[in-house]
C-alpha positions, 0 to 999 in steps of 0.5 A, a space after each residue: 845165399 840163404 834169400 837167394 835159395 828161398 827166392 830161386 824156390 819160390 820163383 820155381 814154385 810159380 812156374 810150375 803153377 803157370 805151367 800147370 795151369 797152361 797145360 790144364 787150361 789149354 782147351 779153354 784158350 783153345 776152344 772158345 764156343 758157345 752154347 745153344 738149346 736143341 729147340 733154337 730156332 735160326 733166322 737167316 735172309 737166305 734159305 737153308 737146311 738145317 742138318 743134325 749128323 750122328 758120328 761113330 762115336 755118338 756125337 751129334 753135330 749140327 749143320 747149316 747147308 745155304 741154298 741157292 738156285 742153279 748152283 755152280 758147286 758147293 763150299 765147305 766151310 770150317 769156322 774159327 774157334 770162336 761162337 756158334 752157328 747163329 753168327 757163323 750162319 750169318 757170315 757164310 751167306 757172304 759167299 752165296 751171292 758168287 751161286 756156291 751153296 755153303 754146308 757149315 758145321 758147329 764142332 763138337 761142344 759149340 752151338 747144339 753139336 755134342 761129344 766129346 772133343 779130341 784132335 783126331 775126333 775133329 779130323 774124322 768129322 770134318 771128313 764126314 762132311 766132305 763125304 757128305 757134301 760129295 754124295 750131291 756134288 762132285 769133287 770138282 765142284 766142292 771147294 774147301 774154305 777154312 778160317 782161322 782154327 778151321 783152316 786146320 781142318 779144312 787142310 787136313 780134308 784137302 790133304 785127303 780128298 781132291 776137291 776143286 780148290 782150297 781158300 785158308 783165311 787167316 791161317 796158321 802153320 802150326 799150333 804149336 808155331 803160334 803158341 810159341 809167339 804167344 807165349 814165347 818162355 814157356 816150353 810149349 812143345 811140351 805143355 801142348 796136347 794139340 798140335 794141329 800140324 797144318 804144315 803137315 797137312 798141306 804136303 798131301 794137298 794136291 789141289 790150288 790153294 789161296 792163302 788170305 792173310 792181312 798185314 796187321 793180324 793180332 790172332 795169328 801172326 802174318 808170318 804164320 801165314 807167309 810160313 805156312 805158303 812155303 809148303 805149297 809149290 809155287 805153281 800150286 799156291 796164290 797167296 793174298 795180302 791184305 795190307 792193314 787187315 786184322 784176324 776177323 775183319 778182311 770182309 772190311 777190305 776190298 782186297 779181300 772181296 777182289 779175292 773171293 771174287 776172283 776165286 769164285 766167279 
């Protein structure tokens, strides 16, 4: 009996250090940028402005608006959690050949943006530059794309706007949804200071919205995805699969490429 207590203790003490260590390192397994110096230069085969946005707060992001000529409206992408503008820049160039122009931004922390990570601060700034991409196009010819951790946001400016249409790569239904696959003993509801109800959000969005999500995703479950797509009316909702396709490589499927293609043309 006595082995048995010192055992349930011992067992008690290294769940409260996982415990503890999850809550502490959330916005490291959450948040995933990188750095570059304010006097980075990029290089990309498409012509570009690169744009520096003040918030209220102080924080300063850092943005790519592409160019084309004669375009038909503009896209407003929001990246995954991972990287910088160097690679996101490179990425969106994919949709300039449909003659959309695309404003990406750097969130808080990645590439050159500054300030202080919060939820609602991330909100705030997605929202900026929908305001900002408005003041040149219309709202029916801005669509709103977002990937991964981006198709939060890019949901939460839909929900507040009224833009022509809203594409999701790779999205999830909620943080807390994936968190609970991911780690599936721990009480995650409790230990998260996130939530990134995208769900929520979806409620509020009154525009077309496309869901591509592949079969074989290791990041973000399929069945986050399918989740999320019951949120939207029937007559509201287009939903992608793309069979065999992992989180970051649908560009490798003509699936995918049919998609865009149909959704932008």
């Amino acid at each position: 009996m006595r082995y048995f207590r010192k055992s349930i203790l011992w067992l008690s003490v290294i769940l409260l250090l996982i415990l503890g260590l999850v809550y502490s390192m959330q916005e490291k397994l959450i948040f995933l940028p990188t750095k570059l110096e304010t006097n980075y230069t990029y290089q990309f085969e498409h012509p570009f402005e690169e744009l520096f946005v003040t918030t209220d707060d102080g924080a300063t992001l850092n943005a790519l608006h592409f160019k084309v000529e004669a375009p038909k409206g503009a896209i407003l992408y929001f990246h995954g959690n991972a990287g910088d503008l160097s690679r996101w820049g490179s990425i969106v160039s994919y949709f300039l050949q449909y003659d959309y122009e695309v404003l990406v931004m750097d969130y808080r922390n990645y590439g050159k943006s500054t300030g202080s990570i919060s939820e609602q601060a991330l909100y705030q700034d997605a929202i900026q530059f929908y305001d900002l991409l408005n003041e040149q196009y219309t709202e029916d010819e801005i669509i709103v794309y977002g990937r991964s951790l981006g198709t939060t946001f890019a949901t939460y400016v839909a929900s507040q706007n009224n833009p022509q249409q809203l594409i999701l790569e790779t999205p999830f239904y909620n943080l807390t949804h994936v968190a609970k696959q991911r780690f599936p003993i721990l009480p995650i509801k409790f230990l998260l200071r996130y939530s990134f109800p995208t769900n929520r959000f979806m409620t509020n969005v009154s525009c077309p919205v496309t869901i591509i999500h592949g079969t074989d995703d290791s990041v973000v479950a399929y069945n986050s995805g399918k989740k999320l797509a019951e949120e939207i009316p029937e007559t509201q909702r287009n939903f992608i699969t793309v069979p065999g396709a992992d989180h970051n490589n649908l560009i490798d499927f003509e699936a995918y490429h049919k998609a865009i293609s149909k959704l932008l043309k």
